[in-house]
C-alpha positions, 0 to 999 in steps of 0.5 A, a space after each residue: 370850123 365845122 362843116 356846117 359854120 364853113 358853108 354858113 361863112 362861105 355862102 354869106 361872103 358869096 351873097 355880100 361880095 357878088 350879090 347873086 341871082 340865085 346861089 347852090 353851095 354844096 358840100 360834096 365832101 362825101 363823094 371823096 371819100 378816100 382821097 386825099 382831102 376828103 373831110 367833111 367840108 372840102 369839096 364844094 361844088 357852086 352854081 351862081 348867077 350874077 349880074 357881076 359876072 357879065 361881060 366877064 370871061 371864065 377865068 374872070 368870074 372865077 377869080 371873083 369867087 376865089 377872091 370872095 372865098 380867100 380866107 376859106 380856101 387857105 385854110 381847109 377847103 381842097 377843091 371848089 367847082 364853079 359854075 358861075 353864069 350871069 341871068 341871060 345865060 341861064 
């Protein structure tokens, strides 16, 4: 799967699981150049506002967005930094 079809899938899973507010996916695999994991599309840094987020604690949310993600995050995305908050608290 290319970078591009990898972003394109994820961000797709994202808006039918947790249908977002508003949603930033970045691929931030170039700042990891050199370390382990660092190809094209396996870092990705996420900025979501839900109202599927609300009442839920950090971990709560998070496990929304690994649950969403499954299927990517078994095979090839290394690291994943969420910012998920819902529209009052943005």
């Amino acid at each position: 799967m290319t970078a591009s079809s990898l972003h394109a899938a994820m961000t797709q899973a994202l808006t039918e699981r947790l249908e977002p507010v508003s949603m930033e996916l970045e691929d931030d695999s170039a700042a990891h150049a050199g370390h382990a994991g660092a190809r094209e599309g396996a870092h990705f840094n996420l900025r979501i506002v839900s109202v599927r987020f609300a009442g839920l604690p950090r971990v709560a949310r998070h496990r929304l967005v690994y649950d969403a993600l499954r299927p990517w995050m078994a095979e090839g995305v290394h690291a994943l930094a969420i910012d998920a908050r819902t529209p009052d608290e943005v």
